[in-house]
CHARMM internal coordinates of N, CA and C (Angstrom, degrees):
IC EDIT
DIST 1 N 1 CA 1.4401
DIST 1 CA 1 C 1.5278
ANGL 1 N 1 CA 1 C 109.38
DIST 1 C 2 N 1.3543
ANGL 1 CA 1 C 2 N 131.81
DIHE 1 N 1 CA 1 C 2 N 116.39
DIST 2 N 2 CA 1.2053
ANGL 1 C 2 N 2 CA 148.32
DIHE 1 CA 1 C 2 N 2 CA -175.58
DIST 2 CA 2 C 1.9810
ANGL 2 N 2 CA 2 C 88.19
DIHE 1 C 2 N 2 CA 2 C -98.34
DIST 2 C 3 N 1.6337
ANGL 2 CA 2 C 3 N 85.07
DIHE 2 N 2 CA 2 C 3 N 131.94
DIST 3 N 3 CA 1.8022
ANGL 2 C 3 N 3 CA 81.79
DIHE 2 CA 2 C 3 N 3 CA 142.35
DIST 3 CA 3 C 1.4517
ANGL 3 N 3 CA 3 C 114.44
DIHE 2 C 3 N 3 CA 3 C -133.60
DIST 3 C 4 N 1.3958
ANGL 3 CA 3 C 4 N 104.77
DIHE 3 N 3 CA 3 C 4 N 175.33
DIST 4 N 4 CA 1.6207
ANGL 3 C 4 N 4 CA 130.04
DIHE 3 CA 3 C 4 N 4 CA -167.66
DIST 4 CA 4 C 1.1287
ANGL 4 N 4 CA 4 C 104.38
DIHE 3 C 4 N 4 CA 4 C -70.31
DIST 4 C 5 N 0.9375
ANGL 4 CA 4 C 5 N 114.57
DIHE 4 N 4 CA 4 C 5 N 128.23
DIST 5 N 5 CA 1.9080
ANGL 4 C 5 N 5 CA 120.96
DIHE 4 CA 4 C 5 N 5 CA 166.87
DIST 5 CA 5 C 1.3213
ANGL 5 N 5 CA 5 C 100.21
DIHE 4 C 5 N 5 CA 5 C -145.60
DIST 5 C 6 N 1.8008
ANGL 5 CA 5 C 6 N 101.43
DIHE 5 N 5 CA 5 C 6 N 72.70
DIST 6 N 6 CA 1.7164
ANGL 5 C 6 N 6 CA 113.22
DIHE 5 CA 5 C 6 N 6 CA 143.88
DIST 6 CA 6 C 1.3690
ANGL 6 N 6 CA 6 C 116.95
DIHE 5 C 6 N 6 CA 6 C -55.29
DIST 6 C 7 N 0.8875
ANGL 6 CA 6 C 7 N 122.52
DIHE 6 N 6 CA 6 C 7 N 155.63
DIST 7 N 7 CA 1.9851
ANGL 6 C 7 N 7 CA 123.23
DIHE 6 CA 6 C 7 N 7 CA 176.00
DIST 7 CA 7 C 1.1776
ANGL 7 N 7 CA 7 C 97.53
DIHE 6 C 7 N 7 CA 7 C -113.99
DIST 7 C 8 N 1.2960
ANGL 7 CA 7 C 8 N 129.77
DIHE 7 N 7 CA 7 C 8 N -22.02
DIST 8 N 8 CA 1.7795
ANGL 7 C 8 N 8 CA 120.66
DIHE 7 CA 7 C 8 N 8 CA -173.91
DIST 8 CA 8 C 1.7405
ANGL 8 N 8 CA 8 C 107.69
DIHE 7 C 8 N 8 CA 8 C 78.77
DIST 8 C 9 N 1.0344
ANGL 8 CA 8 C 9 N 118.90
DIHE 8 N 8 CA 8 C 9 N -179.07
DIST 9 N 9 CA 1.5923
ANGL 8 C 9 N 9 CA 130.43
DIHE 8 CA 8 C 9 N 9 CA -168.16
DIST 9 CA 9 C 1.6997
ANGL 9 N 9 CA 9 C 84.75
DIHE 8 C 9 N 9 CA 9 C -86.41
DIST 9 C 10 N 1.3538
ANGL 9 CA 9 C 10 N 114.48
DIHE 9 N 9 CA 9 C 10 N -42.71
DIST 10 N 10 CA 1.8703
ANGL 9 C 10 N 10 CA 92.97
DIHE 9 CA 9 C 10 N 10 CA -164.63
DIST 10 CA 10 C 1.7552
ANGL 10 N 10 CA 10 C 100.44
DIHE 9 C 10 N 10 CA 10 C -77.99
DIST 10 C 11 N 0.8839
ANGL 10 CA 10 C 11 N 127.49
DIHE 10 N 10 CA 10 C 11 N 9.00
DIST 11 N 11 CA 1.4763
ANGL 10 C 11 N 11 CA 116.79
DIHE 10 CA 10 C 11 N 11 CA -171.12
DIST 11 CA 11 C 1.5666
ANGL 11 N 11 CA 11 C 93.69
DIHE 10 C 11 N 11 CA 11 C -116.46
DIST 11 C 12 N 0.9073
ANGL 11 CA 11 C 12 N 122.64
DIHE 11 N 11 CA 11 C 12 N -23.39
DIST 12 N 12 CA 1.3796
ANGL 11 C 12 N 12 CA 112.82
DIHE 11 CA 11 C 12 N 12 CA -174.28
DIST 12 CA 12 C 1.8207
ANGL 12 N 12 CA 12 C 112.99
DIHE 11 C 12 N 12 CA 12 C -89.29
DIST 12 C 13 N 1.3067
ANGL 12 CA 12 C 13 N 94.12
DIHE 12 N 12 CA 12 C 13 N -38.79
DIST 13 N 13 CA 1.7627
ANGL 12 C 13 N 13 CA 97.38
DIHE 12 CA 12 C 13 N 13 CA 160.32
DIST 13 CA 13 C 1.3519
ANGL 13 N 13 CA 13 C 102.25
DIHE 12 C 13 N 13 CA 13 C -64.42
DIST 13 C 14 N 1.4598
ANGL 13 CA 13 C 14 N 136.95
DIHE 13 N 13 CA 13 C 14 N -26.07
DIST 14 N 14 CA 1.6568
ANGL 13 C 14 N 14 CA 118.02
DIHE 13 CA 13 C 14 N 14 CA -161.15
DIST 14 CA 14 C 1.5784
ANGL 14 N 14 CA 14 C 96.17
DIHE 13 C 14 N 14 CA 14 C -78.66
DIST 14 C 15 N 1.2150
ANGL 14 CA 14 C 15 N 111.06
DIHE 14 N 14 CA 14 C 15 N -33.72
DIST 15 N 15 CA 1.8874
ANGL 14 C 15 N 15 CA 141.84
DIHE 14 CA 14 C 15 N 15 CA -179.76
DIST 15 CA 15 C 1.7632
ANGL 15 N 15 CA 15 C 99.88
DIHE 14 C 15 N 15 CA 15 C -48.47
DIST 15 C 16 N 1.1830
ANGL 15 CA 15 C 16 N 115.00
DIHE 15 N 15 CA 15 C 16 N -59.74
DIST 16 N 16 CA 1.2676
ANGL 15 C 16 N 16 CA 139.88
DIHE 15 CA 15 C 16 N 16 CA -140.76
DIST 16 CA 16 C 2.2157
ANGL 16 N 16 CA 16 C 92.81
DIHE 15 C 16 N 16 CA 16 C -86.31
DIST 16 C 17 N 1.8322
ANGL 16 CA 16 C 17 N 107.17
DIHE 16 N 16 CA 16 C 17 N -59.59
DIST 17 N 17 CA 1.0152
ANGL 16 C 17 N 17 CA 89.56
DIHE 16 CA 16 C 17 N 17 CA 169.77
DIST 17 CA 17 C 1.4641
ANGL 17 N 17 CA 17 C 130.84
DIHE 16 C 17 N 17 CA 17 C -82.98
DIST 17 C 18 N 1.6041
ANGL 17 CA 17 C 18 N 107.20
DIHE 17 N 17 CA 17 C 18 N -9.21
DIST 18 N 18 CA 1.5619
ANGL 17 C 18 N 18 CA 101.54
DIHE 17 CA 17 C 18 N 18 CA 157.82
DIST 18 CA 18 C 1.6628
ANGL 18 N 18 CA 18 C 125.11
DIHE 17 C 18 N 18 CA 18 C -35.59
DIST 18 C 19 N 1.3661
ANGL 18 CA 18 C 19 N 92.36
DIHE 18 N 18 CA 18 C 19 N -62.70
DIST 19 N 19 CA 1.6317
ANGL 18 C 19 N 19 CA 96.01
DIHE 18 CA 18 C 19 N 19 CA -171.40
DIST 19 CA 19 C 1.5669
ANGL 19 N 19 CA 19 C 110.13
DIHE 18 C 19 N 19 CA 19 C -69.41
DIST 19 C 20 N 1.2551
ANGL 19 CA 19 C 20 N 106.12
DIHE 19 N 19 CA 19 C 20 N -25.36
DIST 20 N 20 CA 1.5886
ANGL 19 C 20 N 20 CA 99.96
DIHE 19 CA 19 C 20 N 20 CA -179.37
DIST 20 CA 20 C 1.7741
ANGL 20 N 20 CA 20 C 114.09
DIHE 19 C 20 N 20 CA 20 C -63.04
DIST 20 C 21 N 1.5326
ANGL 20 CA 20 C 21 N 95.65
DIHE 20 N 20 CA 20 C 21 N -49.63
DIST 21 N 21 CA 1.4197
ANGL 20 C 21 N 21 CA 96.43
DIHE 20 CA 20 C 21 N 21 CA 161.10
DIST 21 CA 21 C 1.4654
ANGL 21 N 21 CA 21 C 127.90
DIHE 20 C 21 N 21 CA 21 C -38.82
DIST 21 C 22 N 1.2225
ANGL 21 CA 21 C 22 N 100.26
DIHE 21 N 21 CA 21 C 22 N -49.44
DIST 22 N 22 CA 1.7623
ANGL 21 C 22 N 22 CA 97.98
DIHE 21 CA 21 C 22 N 22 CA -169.11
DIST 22 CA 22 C 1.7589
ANGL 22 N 22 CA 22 C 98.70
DIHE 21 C 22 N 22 CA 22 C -76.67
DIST 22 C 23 N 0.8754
ANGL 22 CA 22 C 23 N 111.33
DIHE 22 N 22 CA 22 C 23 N -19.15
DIST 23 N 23 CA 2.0384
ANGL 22 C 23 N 23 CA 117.09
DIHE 22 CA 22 C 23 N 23 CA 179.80
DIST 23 CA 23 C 1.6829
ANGL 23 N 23 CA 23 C 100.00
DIHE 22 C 23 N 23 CA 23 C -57.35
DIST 23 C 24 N 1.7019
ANGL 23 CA 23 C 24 N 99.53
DIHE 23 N 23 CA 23 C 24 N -48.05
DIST 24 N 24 CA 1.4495
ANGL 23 C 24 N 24 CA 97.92
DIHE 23 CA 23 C 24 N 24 CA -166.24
DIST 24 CA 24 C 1.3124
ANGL 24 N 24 CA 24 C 108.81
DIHE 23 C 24 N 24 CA 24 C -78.34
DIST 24 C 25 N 1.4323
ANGL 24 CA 24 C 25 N 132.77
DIHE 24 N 24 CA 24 C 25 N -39.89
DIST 25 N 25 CA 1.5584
ANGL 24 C 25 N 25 CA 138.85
DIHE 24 CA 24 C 25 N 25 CA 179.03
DIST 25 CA 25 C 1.7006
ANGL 25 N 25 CA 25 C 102.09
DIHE 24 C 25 N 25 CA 25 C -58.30
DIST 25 C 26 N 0.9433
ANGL 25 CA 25 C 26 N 114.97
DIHE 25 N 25 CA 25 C 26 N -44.36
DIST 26 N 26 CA 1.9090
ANGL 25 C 26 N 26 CA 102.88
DIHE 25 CA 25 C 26 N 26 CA -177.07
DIST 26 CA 26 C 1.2122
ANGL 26 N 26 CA 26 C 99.52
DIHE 25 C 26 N 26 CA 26 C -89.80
DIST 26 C 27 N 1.7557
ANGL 26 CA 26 C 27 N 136.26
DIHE 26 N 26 CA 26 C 27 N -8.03
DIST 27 N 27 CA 1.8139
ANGL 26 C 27 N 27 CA 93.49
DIHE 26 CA 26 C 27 N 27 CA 158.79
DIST 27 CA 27 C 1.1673
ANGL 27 N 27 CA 27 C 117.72
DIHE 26 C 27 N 27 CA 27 C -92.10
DIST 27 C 28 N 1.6150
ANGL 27 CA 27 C 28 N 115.28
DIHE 27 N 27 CA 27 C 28 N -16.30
DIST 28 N 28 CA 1.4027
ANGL 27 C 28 N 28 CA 113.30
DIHE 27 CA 27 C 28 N 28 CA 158.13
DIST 28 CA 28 C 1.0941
ANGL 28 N 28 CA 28 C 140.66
DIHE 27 C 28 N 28 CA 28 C -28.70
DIST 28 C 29 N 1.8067
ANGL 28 CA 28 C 29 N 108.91
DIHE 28 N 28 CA 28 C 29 N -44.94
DIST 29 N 29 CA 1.7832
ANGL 28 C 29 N 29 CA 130.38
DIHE 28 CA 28 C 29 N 29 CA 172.90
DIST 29 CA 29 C 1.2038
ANGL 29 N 29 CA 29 C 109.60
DIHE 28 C 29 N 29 CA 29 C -78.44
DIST 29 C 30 N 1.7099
ANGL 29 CA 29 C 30 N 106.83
DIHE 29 N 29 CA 29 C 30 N -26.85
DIST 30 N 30 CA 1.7096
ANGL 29 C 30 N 30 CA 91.15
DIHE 29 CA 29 C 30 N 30 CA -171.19
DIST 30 CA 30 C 1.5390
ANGL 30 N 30 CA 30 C 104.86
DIHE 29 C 30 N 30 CA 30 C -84.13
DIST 30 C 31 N 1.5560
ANGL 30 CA 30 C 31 N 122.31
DIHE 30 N 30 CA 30 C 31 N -27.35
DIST 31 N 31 CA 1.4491
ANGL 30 C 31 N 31 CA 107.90
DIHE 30 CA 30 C 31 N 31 CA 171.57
DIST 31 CA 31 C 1.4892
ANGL 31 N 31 CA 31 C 136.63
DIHE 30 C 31 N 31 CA 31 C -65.45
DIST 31 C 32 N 1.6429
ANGL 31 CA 31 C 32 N 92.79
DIHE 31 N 31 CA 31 C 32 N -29.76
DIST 32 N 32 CA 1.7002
ANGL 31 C 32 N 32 CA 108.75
DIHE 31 CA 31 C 32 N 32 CA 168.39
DIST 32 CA 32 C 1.3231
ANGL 32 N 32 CA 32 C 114.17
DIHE 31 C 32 N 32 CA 32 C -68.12
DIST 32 C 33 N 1.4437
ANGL 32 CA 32 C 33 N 127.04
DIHE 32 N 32 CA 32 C 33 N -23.91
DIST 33 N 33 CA 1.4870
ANGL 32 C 33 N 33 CA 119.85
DIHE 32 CA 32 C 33 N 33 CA 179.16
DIST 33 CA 33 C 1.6029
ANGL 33 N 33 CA 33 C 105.58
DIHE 32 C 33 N 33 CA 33 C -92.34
DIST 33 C 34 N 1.3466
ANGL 33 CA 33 C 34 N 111.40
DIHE 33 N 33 CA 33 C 34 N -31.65
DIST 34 N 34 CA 1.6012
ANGL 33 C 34 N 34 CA 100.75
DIHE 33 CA 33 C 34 N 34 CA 171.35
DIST 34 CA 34 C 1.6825
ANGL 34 N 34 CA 34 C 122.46
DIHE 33 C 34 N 34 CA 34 C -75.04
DIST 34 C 35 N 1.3599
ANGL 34 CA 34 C 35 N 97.85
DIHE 34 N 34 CA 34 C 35 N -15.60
DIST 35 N 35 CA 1.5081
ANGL 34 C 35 N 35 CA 102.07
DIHE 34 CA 34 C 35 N 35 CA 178.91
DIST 35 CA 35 C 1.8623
ANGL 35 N 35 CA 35 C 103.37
DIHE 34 C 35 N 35 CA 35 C -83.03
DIST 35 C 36 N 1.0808
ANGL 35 CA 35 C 36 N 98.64
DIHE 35 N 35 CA 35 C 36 N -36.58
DIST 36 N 36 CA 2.1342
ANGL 35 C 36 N 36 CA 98.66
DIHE 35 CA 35 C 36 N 36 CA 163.27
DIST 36 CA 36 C 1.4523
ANGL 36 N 36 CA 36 C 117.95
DIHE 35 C 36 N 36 CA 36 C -30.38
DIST 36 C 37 N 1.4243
ANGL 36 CA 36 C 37 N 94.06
DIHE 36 N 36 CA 36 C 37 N -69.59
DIST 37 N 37 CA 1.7034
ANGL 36 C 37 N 37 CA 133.94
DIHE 36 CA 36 C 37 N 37 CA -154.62
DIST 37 CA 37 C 1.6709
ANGL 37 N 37 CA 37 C 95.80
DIHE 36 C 37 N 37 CA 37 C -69.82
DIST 37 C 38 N 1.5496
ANGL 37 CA 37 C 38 N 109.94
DIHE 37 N 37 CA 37 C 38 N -53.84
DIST 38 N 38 CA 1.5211
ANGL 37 C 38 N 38 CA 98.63
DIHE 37 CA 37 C 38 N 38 CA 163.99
DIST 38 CA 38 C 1.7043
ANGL 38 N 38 CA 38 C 135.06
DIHE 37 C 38 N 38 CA 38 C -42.89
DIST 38 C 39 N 1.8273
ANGL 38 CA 38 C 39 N 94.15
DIHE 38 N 38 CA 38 C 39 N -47.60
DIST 39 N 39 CA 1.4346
ANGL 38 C 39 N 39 CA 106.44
DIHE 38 CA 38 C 39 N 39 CA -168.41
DIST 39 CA 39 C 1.3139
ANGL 39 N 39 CA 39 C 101.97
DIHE 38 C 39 N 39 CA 39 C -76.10
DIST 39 C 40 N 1.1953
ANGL 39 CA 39 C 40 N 136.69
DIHE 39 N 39 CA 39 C 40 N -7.43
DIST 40 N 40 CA 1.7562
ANGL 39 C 40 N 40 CA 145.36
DIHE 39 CA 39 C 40 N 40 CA -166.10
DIST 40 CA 40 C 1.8555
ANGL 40 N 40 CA 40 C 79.92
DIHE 39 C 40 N 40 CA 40 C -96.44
DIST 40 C 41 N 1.3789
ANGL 40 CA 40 C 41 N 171.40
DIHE 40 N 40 CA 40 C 41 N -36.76
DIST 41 N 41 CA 1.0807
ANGL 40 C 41 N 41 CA 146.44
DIHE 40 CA 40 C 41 N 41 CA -87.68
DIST 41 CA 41 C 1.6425
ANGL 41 N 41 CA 41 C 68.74
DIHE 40 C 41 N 41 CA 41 C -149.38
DIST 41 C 42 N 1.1575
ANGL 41 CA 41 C 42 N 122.57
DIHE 41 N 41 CA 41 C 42 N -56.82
DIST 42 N 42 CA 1.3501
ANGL 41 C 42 N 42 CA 114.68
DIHE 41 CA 41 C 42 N 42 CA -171.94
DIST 42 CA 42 C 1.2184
ANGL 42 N 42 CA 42 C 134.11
DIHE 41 C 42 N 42 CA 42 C -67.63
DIST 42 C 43 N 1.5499
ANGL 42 CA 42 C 43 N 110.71
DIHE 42 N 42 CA 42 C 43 N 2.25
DIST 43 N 43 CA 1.6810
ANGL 42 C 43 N 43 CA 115.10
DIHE 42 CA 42 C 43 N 43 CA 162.25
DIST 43 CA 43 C 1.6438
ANGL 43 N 43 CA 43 C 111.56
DIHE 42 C 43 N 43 CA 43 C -112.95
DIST 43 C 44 N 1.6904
ANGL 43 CA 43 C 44 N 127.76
DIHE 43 N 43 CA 43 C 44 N 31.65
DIST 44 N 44 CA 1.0859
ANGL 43 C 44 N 44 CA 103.20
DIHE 43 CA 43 C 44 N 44 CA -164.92
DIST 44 CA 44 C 1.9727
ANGL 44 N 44 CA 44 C 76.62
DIHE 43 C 44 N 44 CA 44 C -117.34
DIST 44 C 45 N 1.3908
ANGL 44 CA 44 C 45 N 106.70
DIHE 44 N 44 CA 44 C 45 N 166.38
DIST 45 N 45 CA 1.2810
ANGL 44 C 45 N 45 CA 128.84
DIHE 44 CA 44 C 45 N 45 CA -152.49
DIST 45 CA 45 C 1.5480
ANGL 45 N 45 CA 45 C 91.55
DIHE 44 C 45 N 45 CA 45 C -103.33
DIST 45 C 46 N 1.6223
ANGL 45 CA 45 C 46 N 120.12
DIHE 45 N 45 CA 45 C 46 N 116.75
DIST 46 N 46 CA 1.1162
ANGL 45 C 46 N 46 CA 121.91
DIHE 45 CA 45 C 46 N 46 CA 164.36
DIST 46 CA 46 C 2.0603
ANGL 46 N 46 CA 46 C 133.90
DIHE 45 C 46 N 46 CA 46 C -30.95
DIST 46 C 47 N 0.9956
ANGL 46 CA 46 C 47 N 119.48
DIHE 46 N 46 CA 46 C 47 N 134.53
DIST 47 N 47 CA 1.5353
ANGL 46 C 47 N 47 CA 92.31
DIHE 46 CA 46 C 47 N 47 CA -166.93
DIST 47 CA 47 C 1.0813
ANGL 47 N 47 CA 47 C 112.07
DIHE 46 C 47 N 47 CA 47 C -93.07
DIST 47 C 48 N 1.4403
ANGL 47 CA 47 C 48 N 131.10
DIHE 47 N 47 CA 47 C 48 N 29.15
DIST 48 N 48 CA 1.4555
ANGL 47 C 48 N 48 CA 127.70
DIHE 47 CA 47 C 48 N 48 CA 170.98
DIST 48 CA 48 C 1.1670
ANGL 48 N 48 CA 48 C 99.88
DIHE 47 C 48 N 48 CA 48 C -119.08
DIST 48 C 49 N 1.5202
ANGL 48 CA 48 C 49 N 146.66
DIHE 48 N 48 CA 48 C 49 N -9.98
DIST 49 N 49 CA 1.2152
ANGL 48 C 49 N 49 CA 132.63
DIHE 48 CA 48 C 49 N 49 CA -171.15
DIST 49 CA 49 C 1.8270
ANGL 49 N 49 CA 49 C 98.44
DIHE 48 C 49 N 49 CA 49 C -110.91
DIST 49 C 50 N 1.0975
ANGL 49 CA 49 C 50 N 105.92
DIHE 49 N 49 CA 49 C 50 N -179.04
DIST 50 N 50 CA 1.6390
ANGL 49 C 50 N 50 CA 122.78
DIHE 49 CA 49 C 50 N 50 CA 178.18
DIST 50 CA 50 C 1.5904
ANGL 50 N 50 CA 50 C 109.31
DIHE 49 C 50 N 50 CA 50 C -116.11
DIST 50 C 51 N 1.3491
ANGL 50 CA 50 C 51 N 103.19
DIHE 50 N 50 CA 50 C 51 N 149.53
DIST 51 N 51 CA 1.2020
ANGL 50 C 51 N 51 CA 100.61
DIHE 50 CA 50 C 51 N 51 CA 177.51
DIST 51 CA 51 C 1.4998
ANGL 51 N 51 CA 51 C 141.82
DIHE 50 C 51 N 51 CA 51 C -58.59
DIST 51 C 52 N 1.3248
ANGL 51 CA 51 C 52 N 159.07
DIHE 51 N 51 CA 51 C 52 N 114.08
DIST 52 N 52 CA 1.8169
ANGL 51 C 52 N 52 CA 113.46
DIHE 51 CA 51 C 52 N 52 CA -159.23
DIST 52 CA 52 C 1.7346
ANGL 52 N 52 CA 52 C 96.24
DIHE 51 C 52 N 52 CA 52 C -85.99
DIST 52 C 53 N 1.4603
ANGL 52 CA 52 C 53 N 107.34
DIHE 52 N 52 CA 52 C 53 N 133.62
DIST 53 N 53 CA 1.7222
ANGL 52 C 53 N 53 CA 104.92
DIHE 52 CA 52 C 53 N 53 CA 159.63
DIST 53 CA 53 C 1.9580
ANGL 53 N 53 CA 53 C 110.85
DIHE 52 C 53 N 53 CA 53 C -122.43
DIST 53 C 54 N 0.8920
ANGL 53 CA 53 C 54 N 119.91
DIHE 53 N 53 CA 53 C 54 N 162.64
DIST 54 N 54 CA 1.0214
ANGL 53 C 54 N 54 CA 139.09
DIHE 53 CA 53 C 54 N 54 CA -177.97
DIST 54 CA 54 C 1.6572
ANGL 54 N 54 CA 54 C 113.09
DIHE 53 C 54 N 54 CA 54 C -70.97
END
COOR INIT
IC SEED 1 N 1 CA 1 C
IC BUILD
């Protein structure tokens, strides 16, 4: 014996912006962590040159 588990129109929109939500929160993280990872790239010291110090 199976039963029915229609969701109806309001459960399936509740369904629908769930996942949309979670779509928008992980590209959110993925741009904030690539925008890190970029800004980290611009203080690292080429590996063929030397540093200049005083």
């Amino acid at each position: 014996m199976t039963k029915n588990k229609d969701l109806g129109a309001g459960g399936k929109a509740a369904l629908a912006g769930a996942i949309g939500s979670a779509a928008v929160a992980a590209a959110l993280l993925y741009v904030k962590r690539r925008k890190q990872r970029d800004d980290r790239k611009l203080f690292i010291t080429p590996s063929g040159e030397l540093p200049e110090t005083d």
